[in-house]
C-alpha positions, 0 to 999 in steps of 0.5 A, a space after each residue: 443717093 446723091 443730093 445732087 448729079 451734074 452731067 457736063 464739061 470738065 474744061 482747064 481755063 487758060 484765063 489772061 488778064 488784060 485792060 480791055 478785051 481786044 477788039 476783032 484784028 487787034 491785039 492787047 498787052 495782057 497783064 498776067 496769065 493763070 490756068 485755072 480748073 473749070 467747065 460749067 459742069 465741073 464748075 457746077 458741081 464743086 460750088 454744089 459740093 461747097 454749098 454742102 451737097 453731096 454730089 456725083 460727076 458725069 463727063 469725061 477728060 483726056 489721058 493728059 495732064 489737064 485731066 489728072 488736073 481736075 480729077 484732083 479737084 473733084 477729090 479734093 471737094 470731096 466729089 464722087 468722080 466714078 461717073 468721069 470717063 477717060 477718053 484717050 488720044 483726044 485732049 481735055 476740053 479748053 477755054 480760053 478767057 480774057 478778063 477786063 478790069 471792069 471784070 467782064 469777060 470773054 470766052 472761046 471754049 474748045 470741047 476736047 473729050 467734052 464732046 466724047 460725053 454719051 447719050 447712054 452715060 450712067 445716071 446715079 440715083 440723086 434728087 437733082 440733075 443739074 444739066 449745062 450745053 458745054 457735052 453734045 445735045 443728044 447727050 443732054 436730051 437722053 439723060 434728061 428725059 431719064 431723069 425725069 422719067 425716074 422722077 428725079 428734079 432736072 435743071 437746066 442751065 442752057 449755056 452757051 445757048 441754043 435752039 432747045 428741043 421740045 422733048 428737052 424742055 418736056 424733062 426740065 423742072 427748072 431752066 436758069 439762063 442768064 439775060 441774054 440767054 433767055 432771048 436766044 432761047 426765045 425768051 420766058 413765055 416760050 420756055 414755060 408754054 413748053 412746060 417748064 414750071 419755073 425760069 430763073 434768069 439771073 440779071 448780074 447787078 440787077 438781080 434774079 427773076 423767077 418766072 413761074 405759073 404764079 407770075 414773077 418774083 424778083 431776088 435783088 443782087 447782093 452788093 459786091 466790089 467784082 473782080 472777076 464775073 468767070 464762074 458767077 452764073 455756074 455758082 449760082 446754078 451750082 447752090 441753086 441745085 444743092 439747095 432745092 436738093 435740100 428742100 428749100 423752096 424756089 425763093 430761098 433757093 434762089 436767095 442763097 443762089 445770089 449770095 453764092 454767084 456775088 461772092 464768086 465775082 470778088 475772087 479770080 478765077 472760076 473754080 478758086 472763086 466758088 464760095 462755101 456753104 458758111 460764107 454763103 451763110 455770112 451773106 444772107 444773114 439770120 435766117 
């Protein structure tokens, strides 16, 4: 059994670096240019693997180079890749970045094979199923509401977001957006009279919420110098899903989760910035 399975999009970031984002019509100089591993499944599951779980990935990549790049990476953090189809004559999911030096971002994500993810995929046995809404929605839907049936503990990082289905939300354990997300799915209490039982919205610099049936509790930010915010949400639900995979409880969970998503702003890129367990540990401190 794994610890943790992730469903989702394996993408190859083209990230330029420039002053400032541009604006609609207006073009920038940039300042330099790298291509980087990543998508939010892909993303998820090392930082889970580097948190010191023991993770499977579902998804699929092109017959392309950019899929042989991210095969690569899975193997070398040691993630078992039997679940990632090969889909030929369609490319390898994109996503085109732009980061300012204030470290904000922005994102143009092109699905590629990510969209060729199906509803009948195979779902390793594991005590966690971390979910993103980078692959198609019936996709997410199917393999949830299987999870959940098998008792196994889903979690949902609904991103980018969209109108969420009740029968989605019904499978969810625990669903983590981001400040803005959680309005565009119709905020907290929407998503907990549909039975969810905890909602964690992380905030950036202010912190994390956990929202549950015992009110809310509220995980401050550990201080960074950020160089780059590309991969923070995606490290956080990646440690997150590792550590309740490991029995922690939502609070300590989501401590180590804020540990892990600070550090990955101080790094470039979304895959090179996701940090380990033993640096994550260095954060947090004794215990």
């Amino acid at each position: 059994m794994f610890d943790v399975v992730v469903v989702g999009s394996l993408n190859l970031d083209l990230v330029v670096s420039a002053e400032r984002i541009p604006s609609p019509g207006e073009t920038v100089t940039g300042t330099g240019y790298h291509e980087y591993p990543g998508g939010k499944g892909l993303n998820q599951a090392v930082a889970a693997a580097r948190a010191g779980a023991r993770v499977a990935m579902v998804g699929a990549v092109g017959d392309d180079g950019a899929g042989e790049t991210l095969r690569a990476v899975l193997t070398d953090d040691g993630i078992d890749a039997s679940g990632v189809a090969t889909v030929g004559g369609v490319p390898t999911g994109r996503a085109s970045i732009t980061v300012d030096v204030e470290a904000e971002n922005s994102i143009v994500v092109v699905p590629g094979t990510n969209g060729h993810v199906s509803p009948a995929v195979v779902l390793p046995s594991a005590r966690v199923l971390l979910l993103q809404l980078e692959i198609p929605l019936p996709s997410v839907v199917s393999v949830a509401r299987r999870a959940a049936d098998d008792g196994v503990l889903v979690v949902l990082n609904p991103a980018p977001a969209v109108d969420l289905p009740d029968d989605l939300l019904a499978a969810c354990s625990v669903v983590v957006p981001n400040e803005h997300e959680v309005e565009l799915i119709g905020g907290v209490d929407a998503v907990v009279e549909q039975g969810v039982r905890t909602v964690i919205v992380t905030r950036g610099a202010e912190g994390v919420s956990i929202h549950s049936s015992e009110g809310r509790l509220d995980q401050p930010a550990f201080p960074v110098d950020p160089v780059d915010t590309t991969g923070a949400g995606d490290a956080f639900c990646g440690a997150l899903g590792a550590r309740l995979a490991a029995g922690d409880d939502v609070a300590a969970a989501v401590a180590f989760a804020a540990a892990a998503g600070a550090l990955a702003t101080t790094r470039h890129g979304a895959v090179p910035s996701l940090p380990r367990r033993s640096d994550i540990d260095a954060v947090l401190g004794p215990s």
